[in-house]
C-alpha positions in Angstrom: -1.2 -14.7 13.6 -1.9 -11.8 15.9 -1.9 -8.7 13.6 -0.9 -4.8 15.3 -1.2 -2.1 13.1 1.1 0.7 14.1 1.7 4.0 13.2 5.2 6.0 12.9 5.6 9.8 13.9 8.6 11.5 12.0 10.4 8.1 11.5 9.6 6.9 14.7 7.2 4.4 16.2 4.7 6.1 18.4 4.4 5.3 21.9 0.5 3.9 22.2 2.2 1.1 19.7 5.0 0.0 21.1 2.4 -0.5 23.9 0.3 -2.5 21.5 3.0 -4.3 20.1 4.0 -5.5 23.7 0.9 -6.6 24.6 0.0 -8.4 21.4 3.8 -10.0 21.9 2.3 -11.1 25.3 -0.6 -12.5 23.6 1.6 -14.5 21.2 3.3 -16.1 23.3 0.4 -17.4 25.3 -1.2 -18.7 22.2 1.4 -20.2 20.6 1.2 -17.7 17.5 3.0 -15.2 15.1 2.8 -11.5 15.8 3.0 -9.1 13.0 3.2 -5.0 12.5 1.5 -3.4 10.2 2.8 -0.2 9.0 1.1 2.0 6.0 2.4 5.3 4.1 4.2 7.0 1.3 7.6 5.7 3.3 7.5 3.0 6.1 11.4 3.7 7.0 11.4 2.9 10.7 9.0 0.3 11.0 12.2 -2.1 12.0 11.8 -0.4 15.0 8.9 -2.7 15.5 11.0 -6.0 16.0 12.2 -4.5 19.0 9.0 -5.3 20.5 8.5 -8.8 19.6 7.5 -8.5 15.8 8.5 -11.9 14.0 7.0 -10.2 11.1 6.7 -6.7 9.6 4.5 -6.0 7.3 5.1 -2.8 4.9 2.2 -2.0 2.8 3.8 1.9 0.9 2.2 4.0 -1.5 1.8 7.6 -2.4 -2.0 7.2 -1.5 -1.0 6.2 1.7 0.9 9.5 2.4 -1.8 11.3 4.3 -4.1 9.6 6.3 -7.5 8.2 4.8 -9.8 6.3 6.7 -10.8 4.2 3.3 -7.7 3.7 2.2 -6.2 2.6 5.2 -8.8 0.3 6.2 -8.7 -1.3 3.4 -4.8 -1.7 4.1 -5.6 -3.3 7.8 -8.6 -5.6 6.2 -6.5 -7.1 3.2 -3.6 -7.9 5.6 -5.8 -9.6 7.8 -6.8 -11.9 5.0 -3.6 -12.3 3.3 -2.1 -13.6 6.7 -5.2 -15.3 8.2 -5.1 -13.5 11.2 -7.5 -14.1 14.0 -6.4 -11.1 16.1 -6.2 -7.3 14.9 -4.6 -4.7 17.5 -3.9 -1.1 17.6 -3.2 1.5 19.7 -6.7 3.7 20.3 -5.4 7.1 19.0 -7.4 9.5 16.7 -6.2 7.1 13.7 -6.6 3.7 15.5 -10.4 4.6 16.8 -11.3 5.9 13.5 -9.7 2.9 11.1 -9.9 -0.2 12.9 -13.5 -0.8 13.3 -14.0 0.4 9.6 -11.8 -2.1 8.7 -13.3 -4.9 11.8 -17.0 -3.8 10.0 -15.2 -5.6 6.3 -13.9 -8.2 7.8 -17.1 -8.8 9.8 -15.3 -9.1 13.0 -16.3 -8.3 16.7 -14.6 -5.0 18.1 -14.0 -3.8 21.5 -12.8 0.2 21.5 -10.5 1.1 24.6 -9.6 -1.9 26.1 -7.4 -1.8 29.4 -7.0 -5.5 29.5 -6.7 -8.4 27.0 -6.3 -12.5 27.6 -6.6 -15.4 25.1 -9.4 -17.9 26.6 -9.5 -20.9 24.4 -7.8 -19.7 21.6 -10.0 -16.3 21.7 -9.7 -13.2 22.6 -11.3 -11.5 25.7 -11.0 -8.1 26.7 -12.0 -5.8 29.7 -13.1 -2.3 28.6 -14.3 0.5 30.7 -18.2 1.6 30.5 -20.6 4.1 31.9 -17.6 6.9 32.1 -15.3 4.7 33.8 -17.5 3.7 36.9 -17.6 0.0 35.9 -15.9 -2.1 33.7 -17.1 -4.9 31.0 -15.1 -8.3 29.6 -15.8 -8.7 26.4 -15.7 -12.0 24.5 -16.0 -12.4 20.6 -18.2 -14.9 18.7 -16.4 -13.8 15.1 -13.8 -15.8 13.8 -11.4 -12.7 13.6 -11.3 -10.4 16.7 -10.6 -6.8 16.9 -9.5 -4.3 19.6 -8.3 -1.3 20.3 -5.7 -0.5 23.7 -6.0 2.2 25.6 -2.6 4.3 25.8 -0.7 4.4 28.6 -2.4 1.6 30.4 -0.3 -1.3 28.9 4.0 -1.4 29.2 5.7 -0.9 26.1 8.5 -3.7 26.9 11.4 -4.4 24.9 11.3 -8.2 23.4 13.7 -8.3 20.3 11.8 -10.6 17.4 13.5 -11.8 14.0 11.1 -8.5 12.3 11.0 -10.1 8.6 9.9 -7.3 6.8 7.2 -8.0 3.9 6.1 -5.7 1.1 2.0 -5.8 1.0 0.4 -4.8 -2.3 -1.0 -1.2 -2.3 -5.0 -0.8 -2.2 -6.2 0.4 -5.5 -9.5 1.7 -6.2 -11.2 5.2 -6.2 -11.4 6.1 -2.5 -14.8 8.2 -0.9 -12.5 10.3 0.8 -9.2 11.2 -0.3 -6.7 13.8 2.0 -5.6 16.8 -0.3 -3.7 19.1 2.7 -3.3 19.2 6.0 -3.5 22.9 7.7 -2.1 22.1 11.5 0.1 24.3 13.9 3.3 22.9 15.6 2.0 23.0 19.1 5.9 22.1 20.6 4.3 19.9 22.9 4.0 16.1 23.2 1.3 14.2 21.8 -1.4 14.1 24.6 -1.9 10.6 24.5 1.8 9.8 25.0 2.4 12.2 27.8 4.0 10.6 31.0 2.3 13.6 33.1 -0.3 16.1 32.9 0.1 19.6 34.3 -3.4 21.0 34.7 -4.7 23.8 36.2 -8.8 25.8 36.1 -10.5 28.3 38.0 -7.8 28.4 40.9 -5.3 29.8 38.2 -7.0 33.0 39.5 -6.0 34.9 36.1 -5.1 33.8 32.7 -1.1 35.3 32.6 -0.6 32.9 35.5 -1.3 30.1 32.9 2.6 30.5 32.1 3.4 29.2 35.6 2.0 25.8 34.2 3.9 26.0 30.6 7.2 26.6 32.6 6.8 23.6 34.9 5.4 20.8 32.0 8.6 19.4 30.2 7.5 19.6 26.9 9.4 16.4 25.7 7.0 14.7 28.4 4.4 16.5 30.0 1.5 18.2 28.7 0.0 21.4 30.6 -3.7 23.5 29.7 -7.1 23.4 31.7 -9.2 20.2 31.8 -12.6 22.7 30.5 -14.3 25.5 28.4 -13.8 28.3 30.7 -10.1 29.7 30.4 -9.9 28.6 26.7 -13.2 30.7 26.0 -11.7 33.9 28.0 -8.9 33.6 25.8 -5.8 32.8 28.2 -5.3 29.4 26.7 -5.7 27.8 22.8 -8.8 25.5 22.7 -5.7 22.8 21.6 -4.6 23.4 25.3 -7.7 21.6 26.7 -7.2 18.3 27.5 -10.5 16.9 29.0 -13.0 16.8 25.4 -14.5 14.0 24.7 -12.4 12.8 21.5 -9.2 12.5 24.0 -11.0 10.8 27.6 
């Protein structure tokens, strides 16, 4: 089985894993195996959506631990699945959550891990995958000597395409266990705008905004249901024209 863990956003699934899903549904199909979601929370209501992307099997794994995000809890989620359904492959989508709980969980299963990938192929019944290195001036295939192989995709690289699969949804047992870190609140500010790493279009704009009231010129033209708008650096957030959130070139989002 080829495993995808995805996430959900207000009932939804996101973007990046639809584009996972796809690609893992491509995968499948080359190998002659089952693909299967992965979905963990409090609620997994809309994780049907998943069979709309090739899923023969959706996996459902729902807990009040699970409610907020925690990187031991959920890996342990992603690492038990993989060994409940002896799966060789597990995929996600590289968001904040996907880089930060897949290779905790590929480190317990003791599987290989490529971050960021921006191409995937099965080569004798293994997985290979092409990442970028050295900032994007070259780029790398990886091949995996580990029994189970773990990646991550890059978003907005690989097409989220419509496949409809038989989605059997499956209850997974909750993790139990005192967890290191443990999510008590979350303190964030609706920014109204799209997530970055699903935006279709980026409206940038730096030093040739000239001044920082001419920032609204960018707001006005990004459509905020697909476009994200702010400077790529330090200098207009730092002069106060623009939120730090507005920056979209840091490190944690490239």
């Amino acid at each position: 089985m080829i495993l995808v863990f995805c996430e959900l956003k207000e009932g939804q699934l996101r973007k990046p894993s639809a584009e996972a899903l796809s690609e893992g549904r491509r995968l499948a199909d080359a190998a002659g195996k089952k693909l299967g979601a992965l979905f963990a929370g409090a609620s997994c209501a809309g994780a049907a959506e998943a069979a709309n992307y090739g899923a023969d099997v959706i996996l459902t794994a729902e807990a009040p631990a699970l409610a907020s995000y925690s990187s031991d809890a959920y890996a342990t989620v992603l690492a038990d699945a993989v060994k409940a359904k002896g799966a060789t492959v597990l995929m996600a989508a590289a968001t904040a959550v996907g880089k930060d709980v897949v290779p905790r969980a590929a480190a317990r299963l003791g599987a290989g891990y490529a971050s960021d990938v921006t191409g995937l192929s099965m080569v004798d019944g293994k997985l290979q995958a092409v990442r970028p290195v050295y900032a994007g001036k070259a780029f790398a295939t990886t091949t995996f000597a580990t029994p189970v192989q773990v990646a991550t995709t890059r978003p907005n690289v690989f097409p989220a395409a419509e496949k409809p699969g038989p989605g059997t949804v499956e209850s997974l047992p909750a993790p139990t266990g005192d967890f290191k870190s443990v999510v008590k609140e979350i303190l964030a500010k609706a920014s109204g705008k799209v997530d970055l790493s699903e935006a279709n279009v980026i409206v940038s704009g730096g030093r040739g905004m000239k001044d920082g009231a001419n920032f609204k010129i960018l707001e006005d033209l990004a459509t905020p249901s697909a476009a994200w708008w702010g400077p790529p650096g330090r200098p207009w957030t730092r002069a106060g024209a623009c939120p730090t959130a507005c920056r979209w070139a840091r490190p944690a989002r490239s």
